[in-house]
C-alpha positions as CSV (number, residue, x, y, z in Angstrom):
1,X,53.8,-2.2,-12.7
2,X,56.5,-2.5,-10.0
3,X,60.2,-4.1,-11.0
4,X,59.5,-7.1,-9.3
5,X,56.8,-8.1,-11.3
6,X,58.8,-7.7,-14.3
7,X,61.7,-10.4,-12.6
8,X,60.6,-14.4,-13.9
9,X,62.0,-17.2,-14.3
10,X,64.1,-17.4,-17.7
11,X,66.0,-20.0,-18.7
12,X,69.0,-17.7,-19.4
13,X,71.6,-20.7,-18.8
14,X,70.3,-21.9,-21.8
15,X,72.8,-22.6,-25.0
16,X,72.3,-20.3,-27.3
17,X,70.2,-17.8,-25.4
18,X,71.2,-13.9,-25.7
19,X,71.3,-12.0,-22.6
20,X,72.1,-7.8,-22.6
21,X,73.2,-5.9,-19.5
22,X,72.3,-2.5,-19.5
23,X,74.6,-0.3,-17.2
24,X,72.8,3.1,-16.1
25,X,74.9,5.6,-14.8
26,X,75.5,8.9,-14.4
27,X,78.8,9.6,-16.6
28,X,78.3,6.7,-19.0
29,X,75.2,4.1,-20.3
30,X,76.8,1.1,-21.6
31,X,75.3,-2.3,-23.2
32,X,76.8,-5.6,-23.2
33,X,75.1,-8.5,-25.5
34,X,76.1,-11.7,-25.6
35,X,75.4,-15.5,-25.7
36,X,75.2,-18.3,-23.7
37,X,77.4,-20.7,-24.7
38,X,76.9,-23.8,-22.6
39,X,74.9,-24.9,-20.1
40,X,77.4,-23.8,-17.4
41,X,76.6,-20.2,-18.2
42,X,79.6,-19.4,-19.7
43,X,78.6,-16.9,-22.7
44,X,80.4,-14.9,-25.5
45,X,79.8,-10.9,-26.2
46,X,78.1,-10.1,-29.2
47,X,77.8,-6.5,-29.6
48,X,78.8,-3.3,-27.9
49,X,77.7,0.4,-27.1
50,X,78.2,3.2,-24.7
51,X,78.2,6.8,-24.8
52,X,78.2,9.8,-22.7
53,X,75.2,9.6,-19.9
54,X,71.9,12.4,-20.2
55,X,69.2,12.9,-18.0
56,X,71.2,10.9,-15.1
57,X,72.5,12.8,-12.1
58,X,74.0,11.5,-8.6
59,X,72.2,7.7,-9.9
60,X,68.9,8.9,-10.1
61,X,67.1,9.9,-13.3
62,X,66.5,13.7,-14.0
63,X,65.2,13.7,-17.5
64,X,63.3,11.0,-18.4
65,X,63.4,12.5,-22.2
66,X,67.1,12.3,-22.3
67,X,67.6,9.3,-20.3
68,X,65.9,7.4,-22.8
69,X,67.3,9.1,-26.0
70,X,70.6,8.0,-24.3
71,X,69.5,4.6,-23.8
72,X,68.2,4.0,-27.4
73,X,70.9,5.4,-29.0
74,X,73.4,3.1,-26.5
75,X,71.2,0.0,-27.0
76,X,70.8,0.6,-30.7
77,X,74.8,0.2,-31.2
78,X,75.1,-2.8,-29.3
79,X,72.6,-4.5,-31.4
80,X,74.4,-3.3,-34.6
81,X,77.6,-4.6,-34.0
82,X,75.9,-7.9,-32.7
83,X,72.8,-7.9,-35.9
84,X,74.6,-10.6,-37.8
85,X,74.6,-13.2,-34.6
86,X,70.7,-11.8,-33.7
87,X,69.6,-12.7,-37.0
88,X,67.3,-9.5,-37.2
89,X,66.2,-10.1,-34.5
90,X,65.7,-7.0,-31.7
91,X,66.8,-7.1,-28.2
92,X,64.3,-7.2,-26.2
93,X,64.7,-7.7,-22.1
94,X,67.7,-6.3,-20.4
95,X,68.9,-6.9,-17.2
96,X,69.8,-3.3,-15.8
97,X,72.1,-2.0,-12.9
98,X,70.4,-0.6,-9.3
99,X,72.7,2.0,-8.1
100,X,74.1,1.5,-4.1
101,X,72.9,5.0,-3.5
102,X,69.0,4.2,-3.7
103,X,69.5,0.5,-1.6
104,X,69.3,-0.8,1.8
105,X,71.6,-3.8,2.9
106,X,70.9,-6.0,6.3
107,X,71.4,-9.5,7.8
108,X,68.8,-11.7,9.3
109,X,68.5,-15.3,9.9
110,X,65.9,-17.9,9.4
111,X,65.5,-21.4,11.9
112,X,63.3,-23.9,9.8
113,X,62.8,-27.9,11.3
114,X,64.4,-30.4,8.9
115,X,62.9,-33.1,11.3
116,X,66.1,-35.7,10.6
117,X,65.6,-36.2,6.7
118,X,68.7,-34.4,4.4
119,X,68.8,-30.9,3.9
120,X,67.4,-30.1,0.2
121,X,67.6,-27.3,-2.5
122,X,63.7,-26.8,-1.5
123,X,64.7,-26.6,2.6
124,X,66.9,-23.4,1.7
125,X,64.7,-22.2,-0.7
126,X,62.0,-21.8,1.8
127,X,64.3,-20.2,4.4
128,X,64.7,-17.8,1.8
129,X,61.1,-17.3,0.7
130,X,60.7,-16.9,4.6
131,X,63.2,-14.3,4.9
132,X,62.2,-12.4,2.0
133,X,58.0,-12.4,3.5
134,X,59.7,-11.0,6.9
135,X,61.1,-8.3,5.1
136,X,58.2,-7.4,2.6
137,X,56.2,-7.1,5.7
138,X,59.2,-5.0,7.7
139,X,61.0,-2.9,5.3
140,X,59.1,-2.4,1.9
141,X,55.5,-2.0,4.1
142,X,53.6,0.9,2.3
143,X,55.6,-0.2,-1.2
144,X,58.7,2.4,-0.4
145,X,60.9,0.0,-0.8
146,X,61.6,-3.1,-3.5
147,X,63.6,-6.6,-2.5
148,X,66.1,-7.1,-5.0
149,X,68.5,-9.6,-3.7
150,X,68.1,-12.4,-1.3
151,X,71.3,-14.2,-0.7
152,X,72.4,-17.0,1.7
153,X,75.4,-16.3,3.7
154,X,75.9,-19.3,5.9
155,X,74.5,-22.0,7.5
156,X,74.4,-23.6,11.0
157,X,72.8,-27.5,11.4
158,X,71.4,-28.2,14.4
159,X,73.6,-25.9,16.5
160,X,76.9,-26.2,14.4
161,X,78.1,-23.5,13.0
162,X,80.3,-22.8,9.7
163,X,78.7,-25.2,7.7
164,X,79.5,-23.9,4.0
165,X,77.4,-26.8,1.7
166,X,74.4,-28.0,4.0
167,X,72.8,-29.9,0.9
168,X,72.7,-33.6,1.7
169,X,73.0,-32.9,5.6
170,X,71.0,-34.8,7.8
171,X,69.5,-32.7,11.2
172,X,66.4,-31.5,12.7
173,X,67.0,-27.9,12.5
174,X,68.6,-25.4,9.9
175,X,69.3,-22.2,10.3
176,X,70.0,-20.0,6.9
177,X,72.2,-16.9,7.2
178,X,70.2,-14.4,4.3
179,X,71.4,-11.3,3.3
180,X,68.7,-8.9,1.9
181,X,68.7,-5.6,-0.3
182,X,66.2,-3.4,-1.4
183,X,66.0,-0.3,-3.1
184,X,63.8,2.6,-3.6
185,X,60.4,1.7,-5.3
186,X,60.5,5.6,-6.8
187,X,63.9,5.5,-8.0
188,X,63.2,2.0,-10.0
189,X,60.0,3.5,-11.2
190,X,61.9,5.9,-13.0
191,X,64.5,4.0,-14.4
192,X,61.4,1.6,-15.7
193,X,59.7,4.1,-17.4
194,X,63.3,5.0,-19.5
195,X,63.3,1.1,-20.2
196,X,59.6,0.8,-21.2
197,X,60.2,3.6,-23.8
198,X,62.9,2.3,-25.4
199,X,60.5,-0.8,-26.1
200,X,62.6,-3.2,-23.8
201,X,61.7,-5.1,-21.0
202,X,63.6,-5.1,-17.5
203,X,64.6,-9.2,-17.0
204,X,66.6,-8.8,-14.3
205,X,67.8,-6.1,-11.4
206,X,71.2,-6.3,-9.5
207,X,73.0,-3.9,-7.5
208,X,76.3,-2.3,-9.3
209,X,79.1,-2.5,-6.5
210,X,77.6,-6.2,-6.2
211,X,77.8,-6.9,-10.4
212,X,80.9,-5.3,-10.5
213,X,82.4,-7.4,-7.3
214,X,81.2,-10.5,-9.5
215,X,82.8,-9.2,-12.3
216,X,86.4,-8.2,-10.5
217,X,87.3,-10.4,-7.7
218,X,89.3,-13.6,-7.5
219,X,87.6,-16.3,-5.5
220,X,90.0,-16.1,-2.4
221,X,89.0,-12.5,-2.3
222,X,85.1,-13.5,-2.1
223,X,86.3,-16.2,0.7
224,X,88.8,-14.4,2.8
225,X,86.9,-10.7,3.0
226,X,87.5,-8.1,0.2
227,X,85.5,-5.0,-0.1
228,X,84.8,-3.5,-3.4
229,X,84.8,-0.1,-4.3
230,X,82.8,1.0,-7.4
231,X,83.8,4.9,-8.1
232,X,81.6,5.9,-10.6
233,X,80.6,9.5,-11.9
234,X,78.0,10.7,-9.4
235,X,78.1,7.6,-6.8
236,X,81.1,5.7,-5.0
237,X,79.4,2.7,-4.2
238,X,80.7,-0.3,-2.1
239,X,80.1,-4.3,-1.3
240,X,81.5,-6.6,1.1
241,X,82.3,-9.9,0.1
242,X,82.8,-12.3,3.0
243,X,82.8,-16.6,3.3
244,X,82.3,-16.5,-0.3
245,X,78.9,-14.6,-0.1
246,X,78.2,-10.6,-0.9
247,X,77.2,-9.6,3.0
248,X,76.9,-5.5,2.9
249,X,76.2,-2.8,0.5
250,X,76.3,0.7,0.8
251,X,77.0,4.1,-1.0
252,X,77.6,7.7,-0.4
253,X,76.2,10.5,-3.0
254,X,79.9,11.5,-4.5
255,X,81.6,10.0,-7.3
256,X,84.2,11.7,-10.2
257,X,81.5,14.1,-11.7
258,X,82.0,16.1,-8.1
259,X,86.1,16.1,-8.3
260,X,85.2,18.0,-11.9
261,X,82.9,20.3,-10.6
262,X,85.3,21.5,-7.7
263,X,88.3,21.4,-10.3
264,X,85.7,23.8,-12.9
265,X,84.8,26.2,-9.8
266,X,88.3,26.0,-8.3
267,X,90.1,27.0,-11.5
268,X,87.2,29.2,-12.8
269,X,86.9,27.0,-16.2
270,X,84.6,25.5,-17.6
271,X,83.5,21.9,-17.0
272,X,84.7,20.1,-20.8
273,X,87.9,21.9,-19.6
274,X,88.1,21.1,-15.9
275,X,87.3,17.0,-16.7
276,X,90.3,17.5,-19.8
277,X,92.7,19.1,-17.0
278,X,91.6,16.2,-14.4
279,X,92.3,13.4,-17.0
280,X,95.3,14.7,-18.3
281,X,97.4,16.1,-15.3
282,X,95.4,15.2,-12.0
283,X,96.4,13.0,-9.4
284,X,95.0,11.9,-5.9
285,X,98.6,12.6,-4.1
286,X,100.7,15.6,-4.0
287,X,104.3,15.5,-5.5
288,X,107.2,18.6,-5.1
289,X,107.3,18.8,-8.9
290,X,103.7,20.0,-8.8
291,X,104.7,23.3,-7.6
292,X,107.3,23.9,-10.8
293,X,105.2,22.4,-13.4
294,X,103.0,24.7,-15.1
295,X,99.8,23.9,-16.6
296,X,97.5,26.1,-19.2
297,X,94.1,26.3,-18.0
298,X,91.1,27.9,-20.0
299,X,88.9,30.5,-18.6
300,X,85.2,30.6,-19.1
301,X,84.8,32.9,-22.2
302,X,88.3,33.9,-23.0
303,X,90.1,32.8,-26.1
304,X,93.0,30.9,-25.0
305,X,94.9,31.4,-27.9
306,X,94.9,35.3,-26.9
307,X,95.1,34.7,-23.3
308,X,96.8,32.1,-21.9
309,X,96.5,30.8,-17.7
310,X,99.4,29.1,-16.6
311,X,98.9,28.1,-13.4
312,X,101.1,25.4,-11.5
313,X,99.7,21.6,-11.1
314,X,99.7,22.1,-7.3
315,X,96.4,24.2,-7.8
316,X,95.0,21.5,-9.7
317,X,96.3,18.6,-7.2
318,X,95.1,20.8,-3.8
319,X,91.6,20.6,-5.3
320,X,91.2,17.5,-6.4
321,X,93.2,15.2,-3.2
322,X,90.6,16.6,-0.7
323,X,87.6,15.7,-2.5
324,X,89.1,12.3,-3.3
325,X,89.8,12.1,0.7
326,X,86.0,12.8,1.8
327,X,85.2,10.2,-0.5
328,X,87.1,7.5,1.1
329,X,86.7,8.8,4.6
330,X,82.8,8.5,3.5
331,X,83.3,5.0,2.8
332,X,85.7,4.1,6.0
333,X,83.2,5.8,8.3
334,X,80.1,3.8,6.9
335,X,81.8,0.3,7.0
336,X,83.0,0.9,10.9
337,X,79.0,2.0,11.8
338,X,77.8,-0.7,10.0
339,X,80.3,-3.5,11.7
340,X,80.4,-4.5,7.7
341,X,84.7,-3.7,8.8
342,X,84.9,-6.6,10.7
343,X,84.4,-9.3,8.0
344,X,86.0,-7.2,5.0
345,X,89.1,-8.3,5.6
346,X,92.3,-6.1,4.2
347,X,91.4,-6.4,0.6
348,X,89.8,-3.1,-1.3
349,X,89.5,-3.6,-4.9
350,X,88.3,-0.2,-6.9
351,X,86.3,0.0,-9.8
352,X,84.4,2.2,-11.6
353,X,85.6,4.9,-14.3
354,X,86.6,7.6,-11.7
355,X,88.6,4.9,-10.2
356,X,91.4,5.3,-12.5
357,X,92.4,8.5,-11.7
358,X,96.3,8.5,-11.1
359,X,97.0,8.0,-7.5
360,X,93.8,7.0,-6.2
361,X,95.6,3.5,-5.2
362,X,97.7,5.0,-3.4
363,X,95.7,7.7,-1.2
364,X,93.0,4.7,-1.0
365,X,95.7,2.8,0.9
366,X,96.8,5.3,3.0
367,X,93.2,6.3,3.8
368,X,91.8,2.9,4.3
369,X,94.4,0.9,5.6
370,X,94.2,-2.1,3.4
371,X,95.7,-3.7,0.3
372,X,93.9,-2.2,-2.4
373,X,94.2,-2.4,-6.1
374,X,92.2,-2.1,-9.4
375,X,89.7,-4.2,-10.8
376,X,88.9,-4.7,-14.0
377,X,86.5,-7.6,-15.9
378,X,88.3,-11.1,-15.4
379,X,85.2,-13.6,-16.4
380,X,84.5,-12.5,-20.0
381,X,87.3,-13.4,-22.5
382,X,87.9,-11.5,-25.3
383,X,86.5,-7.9,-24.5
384,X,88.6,-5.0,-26.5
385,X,90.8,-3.4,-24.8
386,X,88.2,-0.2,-24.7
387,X,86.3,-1.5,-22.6
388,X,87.9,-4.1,-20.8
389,X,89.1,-1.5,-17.9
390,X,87.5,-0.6,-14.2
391,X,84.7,1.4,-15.5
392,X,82.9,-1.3,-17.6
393,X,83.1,-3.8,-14.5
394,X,79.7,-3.4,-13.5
395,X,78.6,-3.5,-17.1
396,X,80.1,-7.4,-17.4
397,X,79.2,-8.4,-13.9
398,X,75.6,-8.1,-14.7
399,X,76.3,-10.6,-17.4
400,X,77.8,-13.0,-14.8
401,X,74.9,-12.3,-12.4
402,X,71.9,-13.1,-14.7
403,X,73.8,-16.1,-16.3
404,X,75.5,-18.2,-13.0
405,X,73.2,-16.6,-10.3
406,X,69.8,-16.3,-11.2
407,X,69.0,-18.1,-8.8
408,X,69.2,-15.0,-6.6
409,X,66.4,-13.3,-7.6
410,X,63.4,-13.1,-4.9
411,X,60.6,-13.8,-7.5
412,X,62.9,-17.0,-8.7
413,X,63.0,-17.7,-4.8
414,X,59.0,-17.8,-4.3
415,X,58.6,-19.6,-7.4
416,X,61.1,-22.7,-6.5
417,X,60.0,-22.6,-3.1
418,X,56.5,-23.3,-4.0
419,X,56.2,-26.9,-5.7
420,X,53.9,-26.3,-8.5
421,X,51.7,-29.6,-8.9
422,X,49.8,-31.6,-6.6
423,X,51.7,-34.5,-6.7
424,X,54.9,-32.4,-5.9
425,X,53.2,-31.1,-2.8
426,X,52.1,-34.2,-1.7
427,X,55.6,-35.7,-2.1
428,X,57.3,-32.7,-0.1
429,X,54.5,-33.5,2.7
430,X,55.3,-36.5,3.1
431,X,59.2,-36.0,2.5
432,X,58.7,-32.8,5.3
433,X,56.4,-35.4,7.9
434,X,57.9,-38.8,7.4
């Protein structure tokens, strides 16, 4: 069964519901449940759990054995601290993270005739539907490739451009700006399986640099152009925001779990060790103290106690700047190919755990030339401060996806777009011909 059979249309806006989001990745798995509140979407958390990622590597799944054991034991934690408001009750569908690295991003357009009656919710839902058939029969044509977002970016009424809220326009022609991802039906397969085993359903699917954008940024930074920069362990993701609408993903196969791995064969230690040394002394930017200021460093079977390696920081720093430079060249590089660099505005905002690495700001500034500062969950109240930092901002944007744009999903699309009685077809005939 492919993932977008799985996506329906659930009343998640619905008070009292419980909605989980279920963040893959490759350094950590982490579950978020919580409730809906109110009919606005707005929703509580519940319960809580993450742990240390297993059978993940570089986004992709590697052991589908350990990838579940991880996700069992992740899920199961959440729904202990949140048993008393389940009622006994087991968690059932989650919605679950794609990463960047296994998803395509483009722009198209759609011209539909609104024959001079207003411009509906049904007239934009069938641009959409209409997009998304153009690109099931482009892109995903052999089943390669899965839609998972179909987003409107802009419209233009009868010629006119800009026009931000069409609904309730009169006109004879619409044109629908739609922005379209998909992502590798093999990869999703995989991730399905891990789900299916753990006896929960996948609800939902939504790209992580685009949850953790929804998650992170203020609305002027959706309007004006911001680009978001999720770091995580194996993939640096990254989404353009732009007129209030997400417009461009990409990714690049290196993330914080690579900086580790150069520190470990740079320093001739072992991994547990390098990731200790990177969290506890790195930094992104050289300093003059670095060269003065010693630091011990393990070696692979020695006993440290007998034979200490003091080495100064500047070892640590040479290895660990470069990498961190790729990374952002990487992303700089892909945005100017793309074009995606001339709506981002100057904004960068980072997330992701590998994001808070001391002095990334700073070289992501100098590297990028843009503002750019951290991001870290703004729309759920009440998170503990454990996990209320950059890396757990996908994690809550994929509660703000499923519960304010649902909407968004391409099965939701088809289903809206296609009246379901006969009287309501009748009634858009003669709306559509009258």
């Amino acid at each position: 069964m492919s993932p977008s059979t799985l996506l329906h249309s659930l009343m998640f806006k619905s008070k009292g519901s419980v909605i989980a989001a279920l963040d893959i990745g490759s350094s950590k798995i982490a579950c978020f449940i919580a409730r809906v509140l109110d009919e606005e979407g707005r929703f509580e958390v519940l319960g809580i759990g993450h742990q240390a990622s297993a059978g993940i590597k570089n986004g992709g799944v590697v052991d589908l054995q350990s990838a579940e054991t991880a996700i069992r034991k992740t899920v199961h934690a959440a729904e202990h601290m949140a048993a008393g408001a389940m009622k006994g009750y087991p968690l059932r569908e989650v919605i679950i993270n794609v990463p960047g690295v296994h998803a395509l991003s483009h722009n198209s357009s759609v011209d539909i005739d609104v024959r001079g009656h207003d411009v509906t919710d049904h007239d934009i839902r069938r641009a959409l539907a209409r997009a998304q058939k153009q690109a099931l029969e482009a892109e995903t044509a052999g089943g390669e490739r899965e839609l998972i977002h179909t987003i409107a970016t802009g419209y233009a009424l009868d010629g006119q451009e800009g026009v931000r809220q069409p609904r309730g326009m009169v006109g004879e022609s619409l044109r629908v700006g739609v922005h379209l991802v998909t992502a590798e039906t093999t990869a999703l397969k995989n991730f399905e399986t891990c789900i299916e085993r753990s006896h929960l359903d996948i609800a939902a699917l939504c790209l992580s640099p685009y949850a953790a954008g929804l998650s992170a940024l203020v609305e002027d930074e959706m309007d004006l152009g911001c680009t978001v920069i999720d770091m995580g362990g194996g993939v640096t993701s990254f989404a353009v925001f732009s007129g209030g609408a997400f417009v461009y993903a990409d990714a690049v196969p290196l993330g914080g779990i690579h900086v580790t791995s150069d520190i470990a064969r740079g320093l001739t230690t072992g991994v547990a060790d390098a990731e200790r040394l990177k969290n506890l002394y790195g930094h992104a930017l050289a300093a003059s103290s670095d060269e003065t200021e010693m630091i011990d460093v393990p070696q692979i079977g020695e006993e440290r106690a007998i034979q200490p390696n003091h080495v100064p920081r500047s070892l640590l720093v040479g290895i660990i700047q470069p990498r961190l430079e790729e990374i952002m060249e990487m992303v700089r590089a892909r945005l100017k190919d793309s074009g995606a660099d001339t709506v981002a505005g100057r904004r960068v905002v980072l997330t992701g755990g590998a994001s808070q690495l001391a002095g990334l700001r700073d070289l992501a500034q100098m590297v990028l030339d843009k503002q750019v500062r951290l991001g870290k969950p703004i729309r759920i109240n009440g998170l503990a401060d454990a996990v209320s930092g950059p890396a757990f901002a996908t994690t809550a944007g994929l509660l703000t996806y499923i519960a304010e744009r649902s909407d968004e999903m391409p099965a939701e699309i088809i289903s809206m777009a296609q009246p379901g009685t006969v009287w309501e077809r009748v009634r858009l005939w003669l709306k559509e011909n009258w």
